[in-house]
Backbone as a chain_set.jsonl record, in Angstrom:
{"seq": "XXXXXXXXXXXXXXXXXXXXXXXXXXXXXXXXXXXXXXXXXXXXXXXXXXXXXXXXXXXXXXXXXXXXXXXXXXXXXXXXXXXXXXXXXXXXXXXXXXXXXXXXXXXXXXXXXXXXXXXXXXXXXXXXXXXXXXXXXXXXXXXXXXX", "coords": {"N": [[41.264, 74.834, -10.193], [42.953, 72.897, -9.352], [41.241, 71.926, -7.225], [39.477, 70.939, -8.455], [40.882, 68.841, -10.41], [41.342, 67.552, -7.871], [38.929, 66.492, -7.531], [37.87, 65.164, -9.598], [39.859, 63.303, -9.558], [39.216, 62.105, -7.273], [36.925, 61.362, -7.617], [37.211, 59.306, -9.52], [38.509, 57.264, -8.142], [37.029, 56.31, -6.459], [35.005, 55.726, -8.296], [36.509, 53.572, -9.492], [37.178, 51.521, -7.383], [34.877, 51.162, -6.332], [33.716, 49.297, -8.691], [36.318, 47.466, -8.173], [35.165, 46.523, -5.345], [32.659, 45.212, -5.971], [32.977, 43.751, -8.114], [35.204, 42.104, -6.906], [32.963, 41.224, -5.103], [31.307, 40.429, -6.541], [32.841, 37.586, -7.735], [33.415, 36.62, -5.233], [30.528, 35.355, -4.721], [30.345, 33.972, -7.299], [32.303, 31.704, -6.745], [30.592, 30.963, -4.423], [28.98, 29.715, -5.304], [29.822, 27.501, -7.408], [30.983, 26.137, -5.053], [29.21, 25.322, -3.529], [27.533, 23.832, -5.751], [29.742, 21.713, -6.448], [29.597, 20.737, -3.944], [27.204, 19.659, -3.658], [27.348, 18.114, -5.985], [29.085, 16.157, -5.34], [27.69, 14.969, -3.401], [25.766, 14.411, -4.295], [27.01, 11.907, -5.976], [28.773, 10.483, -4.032], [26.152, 9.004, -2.802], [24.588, 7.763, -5.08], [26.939, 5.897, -4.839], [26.956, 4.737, -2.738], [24.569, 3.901, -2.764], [24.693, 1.836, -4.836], [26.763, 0.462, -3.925], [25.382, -0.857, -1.748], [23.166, -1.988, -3.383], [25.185, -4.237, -4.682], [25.597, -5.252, -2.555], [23.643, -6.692, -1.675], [22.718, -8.778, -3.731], [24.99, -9.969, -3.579], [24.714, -11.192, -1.05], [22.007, -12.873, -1.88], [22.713, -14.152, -3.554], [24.697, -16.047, -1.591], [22.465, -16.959, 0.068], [21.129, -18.079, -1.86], [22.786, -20.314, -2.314], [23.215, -21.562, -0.004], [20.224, -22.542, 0.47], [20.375, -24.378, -1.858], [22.575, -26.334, -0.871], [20.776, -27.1, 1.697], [19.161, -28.514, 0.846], [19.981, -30.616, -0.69], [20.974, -31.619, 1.502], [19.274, -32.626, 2.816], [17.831, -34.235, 1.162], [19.699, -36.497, 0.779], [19.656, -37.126, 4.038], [16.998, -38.109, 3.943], [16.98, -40.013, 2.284], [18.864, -41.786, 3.677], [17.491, -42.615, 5.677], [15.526, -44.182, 4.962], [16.868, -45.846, 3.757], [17.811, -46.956, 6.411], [15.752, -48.015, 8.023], [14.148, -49.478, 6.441], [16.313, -51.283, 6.504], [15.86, -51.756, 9.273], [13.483, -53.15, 9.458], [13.701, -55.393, 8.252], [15.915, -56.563, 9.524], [13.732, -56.86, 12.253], [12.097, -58.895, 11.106], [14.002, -60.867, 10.396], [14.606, -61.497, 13.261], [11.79, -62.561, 14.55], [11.999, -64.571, 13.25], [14.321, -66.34, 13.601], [15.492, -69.124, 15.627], [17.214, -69.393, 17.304], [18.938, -68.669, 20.533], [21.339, -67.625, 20.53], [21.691, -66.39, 17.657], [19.327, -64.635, 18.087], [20.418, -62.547, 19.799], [22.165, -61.511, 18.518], [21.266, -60.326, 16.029], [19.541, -58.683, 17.741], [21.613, -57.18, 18.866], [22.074, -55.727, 16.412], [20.074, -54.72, 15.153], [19.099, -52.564, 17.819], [21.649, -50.821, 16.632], [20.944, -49.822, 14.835], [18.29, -48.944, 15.18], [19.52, -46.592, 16.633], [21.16, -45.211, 14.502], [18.728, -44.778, 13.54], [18.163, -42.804, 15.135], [20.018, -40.884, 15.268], [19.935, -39.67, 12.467], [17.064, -38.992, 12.014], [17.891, -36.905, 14.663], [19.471, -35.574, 12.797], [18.016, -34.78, 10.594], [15.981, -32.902, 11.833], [17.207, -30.604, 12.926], [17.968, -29.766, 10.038], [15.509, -28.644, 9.171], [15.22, -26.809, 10.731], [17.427, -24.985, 9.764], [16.819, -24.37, 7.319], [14.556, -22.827, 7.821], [15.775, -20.89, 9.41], [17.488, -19.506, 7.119], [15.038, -19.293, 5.321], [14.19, -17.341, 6.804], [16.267, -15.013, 6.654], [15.936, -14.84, 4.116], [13.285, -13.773, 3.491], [13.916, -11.668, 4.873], [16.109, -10.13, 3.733], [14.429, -10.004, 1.404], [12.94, -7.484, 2.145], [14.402, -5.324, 2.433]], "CA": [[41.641, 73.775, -11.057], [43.295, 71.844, -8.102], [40.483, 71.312, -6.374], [38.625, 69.903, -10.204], [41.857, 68.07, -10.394], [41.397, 66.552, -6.887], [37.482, 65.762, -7.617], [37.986, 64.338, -10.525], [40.709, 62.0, -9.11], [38.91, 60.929, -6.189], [35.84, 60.189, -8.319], [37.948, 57.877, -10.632], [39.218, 56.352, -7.494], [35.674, 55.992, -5.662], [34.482, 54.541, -9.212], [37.166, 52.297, -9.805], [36.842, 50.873, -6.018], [33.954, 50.309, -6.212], [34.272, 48.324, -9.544], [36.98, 46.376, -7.537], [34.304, 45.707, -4.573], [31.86, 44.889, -6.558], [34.177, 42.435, -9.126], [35.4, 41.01, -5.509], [31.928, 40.383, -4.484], [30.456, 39.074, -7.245], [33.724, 36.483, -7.469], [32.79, 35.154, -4.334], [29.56, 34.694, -4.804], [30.558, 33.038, -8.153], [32.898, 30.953, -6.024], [30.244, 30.403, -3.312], [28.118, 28.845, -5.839], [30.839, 26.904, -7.396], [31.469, 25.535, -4.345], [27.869, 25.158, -3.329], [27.34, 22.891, -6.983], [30.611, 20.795, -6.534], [29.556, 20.066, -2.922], [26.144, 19.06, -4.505], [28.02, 16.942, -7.149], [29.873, 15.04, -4.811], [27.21, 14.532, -2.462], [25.095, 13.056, -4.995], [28.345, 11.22, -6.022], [28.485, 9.615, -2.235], [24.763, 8.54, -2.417], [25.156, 6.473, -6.053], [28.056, 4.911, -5.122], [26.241, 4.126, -1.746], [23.473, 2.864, -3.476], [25.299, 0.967, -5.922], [27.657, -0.809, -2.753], [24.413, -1.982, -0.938], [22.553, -3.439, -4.133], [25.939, -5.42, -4.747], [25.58, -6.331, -1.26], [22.265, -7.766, -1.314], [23.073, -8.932, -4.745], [25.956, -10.752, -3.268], [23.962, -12.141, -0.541], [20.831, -13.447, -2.066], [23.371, -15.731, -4.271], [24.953, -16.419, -0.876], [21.701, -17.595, 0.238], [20.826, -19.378, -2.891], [24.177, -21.566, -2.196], [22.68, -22.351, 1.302], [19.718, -23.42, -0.111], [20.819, -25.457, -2.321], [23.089, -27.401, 0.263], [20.268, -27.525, 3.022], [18.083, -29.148, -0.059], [21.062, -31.66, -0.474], [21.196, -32.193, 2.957], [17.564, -33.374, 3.45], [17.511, -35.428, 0.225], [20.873, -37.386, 1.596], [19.049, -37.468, 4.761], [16.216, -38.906, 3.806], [17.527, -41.479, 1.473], [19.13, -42.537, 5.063], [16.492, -42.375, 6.696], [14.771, -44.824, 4.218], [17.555, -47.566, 3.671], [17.897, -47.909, 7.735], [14.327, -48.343, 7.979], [14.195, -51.094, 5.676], [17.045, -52.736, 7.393], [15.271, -52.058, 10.763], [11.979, -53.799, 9.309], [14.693, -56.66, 7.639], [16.104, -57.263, 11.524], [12.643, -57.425, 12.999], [11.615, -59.824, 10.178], [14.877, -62.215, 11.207], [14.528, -61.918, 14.784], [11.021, -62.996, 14.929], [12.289, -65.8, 12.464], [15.256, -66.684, 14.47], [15.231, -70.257, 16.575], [18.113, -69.763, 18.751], [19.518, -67.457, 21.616], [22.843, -66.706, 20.048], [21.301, -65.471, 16.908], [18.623, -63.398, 18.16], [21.513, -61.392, 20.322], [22.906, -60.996, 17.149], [20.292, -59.704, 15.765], [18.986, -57.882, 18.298], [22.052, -55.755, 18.738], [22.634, -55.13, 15.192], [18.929, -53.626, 15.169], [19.555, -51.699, 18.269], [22.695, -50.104, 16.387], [20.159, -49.355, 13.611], [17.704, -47.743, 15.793], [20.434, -45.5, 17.088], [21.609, -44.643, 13.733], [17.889, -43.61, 12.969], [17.714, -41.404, 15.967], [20.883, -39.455, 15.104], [19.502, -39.699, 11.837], [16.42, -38.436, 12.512], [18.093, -35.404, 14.699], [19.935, -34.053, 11.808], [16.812, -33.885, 9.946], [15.388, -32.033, 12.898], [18.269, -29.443, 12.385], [18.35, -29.348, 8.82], [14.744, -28.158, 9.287], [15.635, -25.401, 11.843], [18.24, -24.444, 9.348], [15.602, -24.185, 6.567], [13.501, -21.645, 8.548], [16.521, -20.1, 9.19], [17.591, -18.957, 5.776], [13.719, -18.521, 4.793], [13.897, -16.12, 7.366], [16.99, -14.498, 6.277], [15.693, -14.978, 2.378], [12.468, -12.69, 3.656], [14.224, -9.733, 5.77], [16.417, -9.199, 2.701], [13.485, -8.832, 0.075], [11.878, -6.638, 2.386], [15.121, -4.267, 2.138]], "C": [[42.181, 72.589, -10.253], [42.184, 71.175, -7.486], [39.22, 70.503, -7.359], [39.449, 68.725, -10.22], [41.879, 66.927, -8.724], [40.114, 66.06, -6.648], [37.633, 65.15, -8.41], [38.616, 62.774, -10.401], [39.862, 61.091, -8.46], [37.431, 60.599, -6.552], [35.921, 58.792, -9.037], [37.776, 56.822, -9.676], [37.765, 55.537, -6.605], [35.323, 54.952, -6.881], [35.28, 53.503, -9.474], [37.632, 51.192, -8.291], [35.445, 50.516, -5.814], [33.275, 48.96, -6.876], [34.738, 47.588, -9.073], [35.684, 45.824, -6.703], [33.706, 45.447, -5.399], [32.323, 43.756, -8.073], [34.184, 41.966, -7.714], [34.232, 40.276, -5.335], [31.589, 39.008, -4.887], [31.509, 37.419, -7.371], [33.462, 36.059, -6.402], [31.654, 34.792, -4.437], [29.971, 33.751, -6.094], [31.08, 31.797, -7.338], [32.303, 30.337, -5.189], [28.96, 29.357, -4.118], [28.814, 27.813, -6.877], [30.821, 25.896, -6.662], [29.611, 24.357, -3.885], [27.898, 23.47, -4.461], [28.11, 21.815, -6.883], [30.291, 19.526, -5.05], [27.805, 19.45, -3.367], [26.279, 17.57, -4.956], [28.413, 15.566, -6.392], [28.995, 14.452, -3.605], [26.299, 13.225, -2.931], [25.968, 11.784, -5.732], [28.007, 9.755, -4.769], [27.444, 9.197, -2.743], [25.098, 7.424, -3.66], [25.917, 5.811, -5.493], [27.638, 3.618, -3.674], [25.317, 3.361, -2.108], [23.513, 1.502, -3.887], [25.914, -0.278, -4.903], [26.27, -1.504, -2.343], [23.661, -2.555, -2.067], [23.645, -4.264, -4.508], [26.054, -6.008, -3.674], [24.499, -7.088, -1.282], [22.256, -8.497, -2.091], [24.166, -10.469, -4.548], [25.524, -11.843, -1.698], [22.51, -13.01, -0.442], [21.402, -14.766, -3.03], [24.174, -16.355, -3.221], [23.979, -17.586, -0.23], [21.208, -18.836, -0.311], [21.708, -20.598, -2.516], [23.532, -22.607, -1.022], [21.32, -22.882, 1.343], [19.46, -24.455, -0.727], [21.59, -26.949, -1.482], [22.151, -27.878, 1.026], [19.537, -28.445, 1.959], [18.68, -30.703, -0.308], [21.019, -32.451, 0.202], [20.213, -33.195, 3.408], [17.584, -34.414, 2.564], [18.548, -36.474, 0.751], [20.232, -37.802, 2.913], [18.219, -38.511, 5.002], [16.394, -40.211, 3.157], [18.111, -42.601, 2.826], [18.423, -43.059, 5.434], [15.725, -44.221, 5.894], [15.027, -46.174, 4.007], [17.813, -47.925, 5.474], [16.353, -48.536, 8.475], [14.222, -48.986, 7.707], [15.061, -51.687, 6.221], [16.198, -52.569, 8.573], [13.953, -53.496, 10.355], [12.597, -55.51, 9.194], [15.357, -57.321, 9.073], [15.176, -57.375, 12.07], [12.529, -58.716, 12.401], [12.639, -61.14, 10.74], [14.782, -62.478, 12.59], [13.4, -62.617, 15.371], [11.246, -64.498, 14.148], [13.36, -66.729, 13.114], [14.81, -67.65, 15.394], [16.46, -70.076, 17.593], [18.994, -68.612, 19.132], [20.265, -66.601, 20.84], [22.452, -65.522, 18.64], [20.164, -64.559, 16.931], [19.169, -62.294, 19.181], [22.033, -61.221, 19.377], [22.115, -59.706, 16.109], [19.524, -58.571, 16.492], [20.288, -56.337, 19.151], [22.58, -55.163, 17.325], [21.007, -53.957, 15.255], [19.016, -52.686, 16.353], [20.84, -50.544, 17.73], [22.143, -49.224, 15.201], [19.236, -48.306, 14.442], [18.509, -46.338, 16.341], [20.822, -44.681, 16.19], [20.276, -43.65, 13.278], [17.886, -42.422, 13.829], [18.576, -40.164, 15.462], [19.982, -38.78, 13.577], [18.283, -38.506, 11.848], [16.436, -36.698, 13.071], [18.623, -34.286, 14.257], [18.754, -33.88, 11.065], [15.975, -32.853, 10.315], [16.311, -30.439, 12.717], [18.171, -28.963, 10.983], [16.757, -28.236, 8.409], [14.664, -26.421, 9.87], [16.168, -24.504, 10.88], [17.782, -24.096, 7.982], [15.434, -23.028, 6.679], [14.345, -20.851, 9.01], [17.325, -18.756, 7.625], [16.22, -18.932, 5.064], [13.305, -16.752, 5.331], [14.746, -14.816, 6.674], [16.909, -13.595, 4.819], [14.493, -13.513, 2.464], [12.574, -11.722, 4.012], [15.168, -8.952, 4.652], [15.497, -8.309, 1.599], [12.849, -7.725, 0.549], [13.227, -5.062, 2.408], [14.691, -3.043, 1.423]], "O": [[41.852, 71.43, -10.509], [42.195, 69.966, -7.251], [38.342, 69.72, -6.995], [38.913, 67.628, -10.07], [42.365, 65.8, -8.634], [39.954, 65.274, -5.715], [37.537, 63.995, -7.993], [38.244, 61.674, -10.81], [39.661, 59.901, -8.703], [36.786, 59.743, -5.945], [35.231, 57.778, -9.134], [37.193, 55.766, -9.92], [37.696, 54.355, -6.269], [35.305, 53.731, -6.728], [34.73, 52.427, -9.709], [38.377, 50.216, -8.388], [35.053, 49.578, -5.12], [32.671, 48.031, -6.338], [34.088, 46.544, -9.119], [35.1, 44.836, -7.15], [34.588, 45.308, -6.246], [31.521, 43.171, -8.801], [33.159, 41.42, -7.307], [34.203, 39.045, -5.36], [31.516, 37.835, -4.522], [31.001, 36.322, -7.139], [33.185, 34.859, -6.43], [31.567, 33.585, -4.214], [29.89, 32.558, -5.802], [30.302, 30.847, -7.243], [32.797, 29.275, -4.809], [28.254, 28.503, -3.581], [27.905, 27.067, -7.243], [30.686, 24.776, -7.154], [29.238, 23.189, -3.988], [28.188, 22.345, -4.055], [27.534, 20.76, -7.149], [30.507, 18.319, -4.948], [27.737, 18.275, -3.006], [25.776, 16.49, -4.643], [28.18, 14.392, -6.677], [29.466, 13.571, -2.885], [26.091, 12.07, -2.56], [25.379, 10.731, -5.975], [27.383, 8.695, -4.726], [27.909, 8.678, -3.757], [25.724, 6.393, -3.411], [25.551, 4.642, -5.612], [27.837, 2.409, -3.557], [25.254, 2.176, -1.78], [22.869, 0.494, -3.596], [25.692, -1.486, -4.982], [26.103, -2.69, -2.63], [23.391, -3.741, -1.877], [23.184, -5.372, -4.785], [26.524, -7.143, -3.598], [24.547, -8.234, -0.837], [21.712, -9.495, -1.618], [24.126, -11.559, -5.119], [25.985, -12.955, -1.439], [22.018, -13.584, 0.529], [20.891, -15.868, -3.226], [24.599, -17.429, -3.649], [24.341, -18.742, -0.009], [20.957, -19.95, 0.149], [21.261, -21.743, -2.452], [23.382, -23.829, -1.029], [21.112, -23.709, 2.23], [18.633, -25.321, -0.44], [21.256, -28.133, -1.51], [22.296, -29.071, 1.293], [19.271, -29.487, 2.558], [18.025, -31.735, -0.162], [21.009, -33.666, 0.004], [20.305, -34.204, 4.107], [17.38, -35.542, 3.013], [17.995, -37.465, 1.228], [20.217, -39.029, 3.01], [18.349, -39.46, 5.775], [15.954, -41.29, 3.553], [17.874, -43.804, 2.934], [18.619, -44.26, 5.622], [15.566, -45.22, 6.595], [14.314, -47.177, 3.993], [17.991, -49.098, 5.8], [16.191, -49.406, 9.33], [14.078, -49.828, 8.594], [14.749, -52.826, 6.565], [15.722, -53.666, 8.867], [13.747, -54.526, 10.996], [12.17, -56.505, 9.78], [15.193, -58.473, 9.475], [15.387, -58.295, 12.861], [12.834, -59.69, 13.089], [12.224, -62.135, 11.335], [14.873, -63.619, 13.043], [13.564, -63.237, 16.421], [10.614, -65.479, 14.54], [13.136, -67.939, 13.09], [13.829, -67.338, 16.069], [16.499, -70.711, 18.647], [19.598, -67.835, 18.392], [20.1, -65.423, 20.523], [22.752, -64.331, 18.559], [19.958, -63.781, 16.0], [18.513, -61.277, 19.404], [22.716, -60.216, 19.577], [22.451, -58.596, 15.695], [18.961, -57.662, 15.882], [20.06, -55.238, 19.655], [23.399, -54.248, 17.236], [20.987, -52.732, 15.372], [19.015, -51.562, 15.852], [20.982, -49.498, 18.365], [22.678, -48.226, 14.718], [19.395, -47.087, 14.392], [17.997, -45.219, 16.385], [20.962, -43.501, 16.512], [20.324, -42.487, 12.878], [17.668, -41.277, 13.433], [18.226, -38.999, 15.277], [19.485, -37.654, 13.572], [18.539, -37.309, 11.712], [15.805, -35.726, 12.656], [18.619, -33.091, 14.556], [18.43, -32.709, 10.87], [15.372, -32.083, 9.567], [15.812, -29.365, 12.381], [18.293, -27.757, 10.77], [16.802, -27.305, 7.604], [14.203, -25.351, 9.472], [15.715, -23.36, 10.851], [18.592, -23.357, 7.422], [15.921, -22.163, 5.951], [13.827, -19.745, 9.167], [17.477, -17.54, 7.505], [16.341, -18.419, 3.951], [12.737, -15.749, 4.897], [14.171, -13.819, 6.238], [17.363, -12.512, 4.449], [14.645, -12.488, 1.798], [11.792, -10.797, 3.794], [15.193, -7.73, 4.503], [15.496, -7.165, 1.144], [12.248, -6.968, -0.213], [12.814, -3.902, 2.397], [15.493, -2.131, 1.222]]}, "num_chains": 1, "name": "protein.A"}
Protein backbone atom coordinates (compact mmCIF):
# COMPACT_ATOMS: atom_id res chain seq x y z
CA UNK A 1 0.00 0.00 0.00
CA UNK A 2 3.12 2.26 0.62
CA UNK A 3 4.64 1.60 -2.29
CA UNK A 4 0.72 2.40 -4.30
CA UNK A 5 0.82 5.33 -2.00
CA UNK A 6 4.31 6.38 -3.22
CA UNK A 7 3.31 5.67 -7.09
CA UNK A 8 0.48 7.33 -6.98
CA UNK A 9 2.16 10.44 -5.44
CA UNK A 10 4.96 10.61 -7.69
CA UNK A 11 2.62 10.25 -10.67
CA UNK A 12 0.53 13.30 -9.46
CA UNK A 13 3.79 15.02 -9.05
CA UNK A 14 5.36 13.93 -12.58
CA UNK A 15 1.76 15.01 -14.01
CA UNK A 16 1.43 18.12 -12.35
CA UNK A 17 5.22 19.12 -13.42
CA UNK A 18 4.82 18.57 -16.28
CA UNK A 19 1.57 20.70 -16.54
CA UNK A 20 3.82 23.41 -14.90
CA UNK A 21 6.59 22.87 -17.80
CA UNK A 22 4.45 22.81 -20.25
CA UNK A 23 2.12 26.09 -18.88
CA UNK A 24 5.85 27.68 -18.51
CA UNK A 25 6.63 26.90 -22.02
CA UNK A 26 3.79 27.70 -23.71
CA UNK A 27 3.88 31.34 -21.66
CA UNK A 28 6.97 32.06 -23.22
CA UNK A 29 6.27 31.29 -26.34
CA UNK A 30 3.05 33.37 -25.84
CA UNK A 31 5.40 36.07 -24.60
CA UNK A 32 7.91 35.44 -27.43
CA UNK A 33 5.27 36.21 -29.83
CA UNK A 34 3.97 39.11 -27.95
CA UNK A 35 7.09 40.46 -28.08
CA UNK A 36 7.84 39.40 -31.61
CA UNK A 37 4.21 41.49 -32.73
CA UNK A 38 4.96 44.63 -30.53
CA UNK A 39 8.50 44.73 -32.00
CA UNK A 40 6.69 44.45 -35.44
CA UNK A 41 4.24 47.26 -34.35
CA UNK A 42 6.76 49.59 -33.50
CA UNK A 43 8.91 48.94 -36.29
CA UNK A 44 6.26 49.64 -38.65
CA UNK A 45 5.53 52.61 -36.28
CA UNK A 46 9.36 53.96 -36.99
CA UNK A 47 8.92 53.56 -40.83
CA UNK A 48 5.37 55.81 -41.02
CA UNK A 49 6.56 58.30 -38.99
CA UNK A 50 9.81 58.17 -41.17
CA UNK A 51 7.90 58.38 -44.10
CA UNK A 52 5.65 60.95 -42.99
CA UNK A 53 9.03 63.32 -41.68
CA UNK A 54 10.62 63.09 -45.23
CA UNK A 55 7.33 63.90 -47.30
CA UNK A 56 7.03 67.04 -44.89
CA UNK A 57 10.50 67.57 -45.78
CA UNK A 58 10.23 67.65 -49.38
CA UNK A 59 6.90 69.21 -48.86
CA UNK A 60 8.63 71.90 -46.98
CA UNK A 61 11.23 72.30 -49.51
CA UNK A 62 9.51 72.40 -52.81
CA UNK A 63 7.56 75.59 -51.19
CA UNK A 64 11.08 76.64 -50.20
CA UNK A 65 11.97 76.45 -53.72
CA UNK A 66 8.83 77.93 -55.01
CA UNK A 67 9.83 81.18 -52.79
CA UNK A 68 13.22 81.17 -54.68
CA UNK A 69 11.61 81.11 -57.73
CA UNK A 70 9.54 83.53 -57.35
CA UNK A 71 12.34 86.04 -56.15
CA UNK A 72 14.88 84.96 -58.97
CA UNK A 73 11.68 85.79 -61.42
CA UNK A 74 11.55 89.26 -59.59
CA UNK A 75 15.00 89.63 -59.88
CA UNK A 76 15.24 89.33 -63.71
CA UNK A 77 12.07 91.37 -64.34
CA UNK A 78 13.74 94.38 -62.06
CA UNK A 79 16.76 93.61 -63.97
CA UNK A 80 15.63 93.92 -67.07
CA UNK A 81 13.46 96.92 -66.69
CA UNK A 82 17.19 98.31 -65.83
CA UNK A 83 18.61 97.09 -68.31
CA UNK A 84 16.07 98.83 -70.67
CA UNK A 85 15.81 102.44 -69.11
CA UNK A 86 19.89 102.68 -69.17
CA UNK A 87 19.87 101.73 -72.65
CA UNK A 88 17.64 104.34 -73.67
CA UNK A 89 19.60 106.84 -71.77
CA UNK A 90 22.81 105.38 -73.35
CA UNK A 91 21.15 105.82 -76.96
CA UNK A 92 19.77 109.58 -75.44
CA UNK A 93 23.76 110.47 -74.60
CA UNK A 94 24.97 109.24 -77.95
CA UNK A 95 22.14 111.22 -79.64
CA UNK A 96 23.47 114.60 -77.59
CA UNK A 97 27.00 114.01 -78.02
CA UNK A 98 26.91 113.68 -81.68
CA UNK A 99 24.61 116.88 -81.42
CA UNK A 100 26.86 118.71 -79.13
CA UNK A 101 29.04 121.90 -80.64
CA UNK A 102 31.42 122.42 -77.92
CA UNK A 103 34.33 120.66 -75.93
CA UNK A 104 33.00 121.30 -72.48
CA UNK A 105 29.72 119.74 -73.24
CA UNK A 106 30.72 116.75 -75.01
CA UNK A 107 33.04 115.87 -71.71
CA UNK A 108 29.97 116.19 -70.08
CA UNK A 109 28.37 114.08 -71.92
CA UNK A 110 30.75 111.78 -72.59
CA UNK A 111 31.37 110.94 -68.98
CA UNK A 112 27.86 110.76 -67.99
CA UNK A 113 27.52 107.98 -70.84
CA UNK A 114 30.61 106.27 -69.72
CA UNK A 115 28.93 106.07 -66.10
CA UNK A 116 25.96 104.57 -67.99
CA UNK A 117 27.91 102.04 -69.78
CA UNK A 118 29.35 100.93 -66.49
CA UNK A 119 26.07 100.75 -64.87
CA UNK A 120 25.00 98.43 -67.87
CA UNK A 121 27.93 96.17 -67.38
CA UNK A 122 27.26 95.61 -63.66
CA UNK A 123 23.90 95.48 -64.83
CA UNK A 124 24.31 93.12 -67.24
CA UNK A 125 26.54 90.83 -64.68
CA UNK A 126 23.77 90.42 -62.29
CA UNK A 127 21.67 89.19 -65.00
CA UNK A 128 24.46 86.79 -65.79
CA UNK A 129 24.10 85.50 -62.12
CA UNK A 130 20.56 85.62 -61.79
CA UNK A 131 20.72 83.14 -64.70
CA UNK A 132 23.27 80.80 -62.99
CA UNK A 133 20.95 81.02 -60.06
CA UNK A 134 17.97 79.93 -62.23
CA UNK A 135 19.73 76.69 -63.33
CA UNK A 136 20.56 76.36 -60.00
CA UNK A 137 17.21 75.88 -58.37
CA UNK A 138 15.93 74.07 -61.72
CA UNK A 139 18.45 71.79 -60.80
CA UNK A 140 17.56 71.51 -57.26
CA UNK A 141 13.58 71.66 -58.40
CA UNK A 142 14.56 68.27 -60.59
CA UNK A 143 16.72 66.08 -57.98
CA UNK A 144 13.82 66.57 -55.57
CA UNK A 145 10.97 65.26 -57.97
CA UNK A 146 13.10 62.51 -58.77
CA UNK A 147 13.04 61.55 -54.86
Amino acid sequence: MVKNLTLALSLCGIAIFSQTAESINSSRVSQQTYNSQVSNYQRERALSQMEASAKASKSSEMKDLDEKFELNFLKKERLDSKFKVLNQKKMELQSLLLSSKNDAEKEKVNRKLQEIVVELDKNQQKLKENQVELKILQEKYNSLLEK
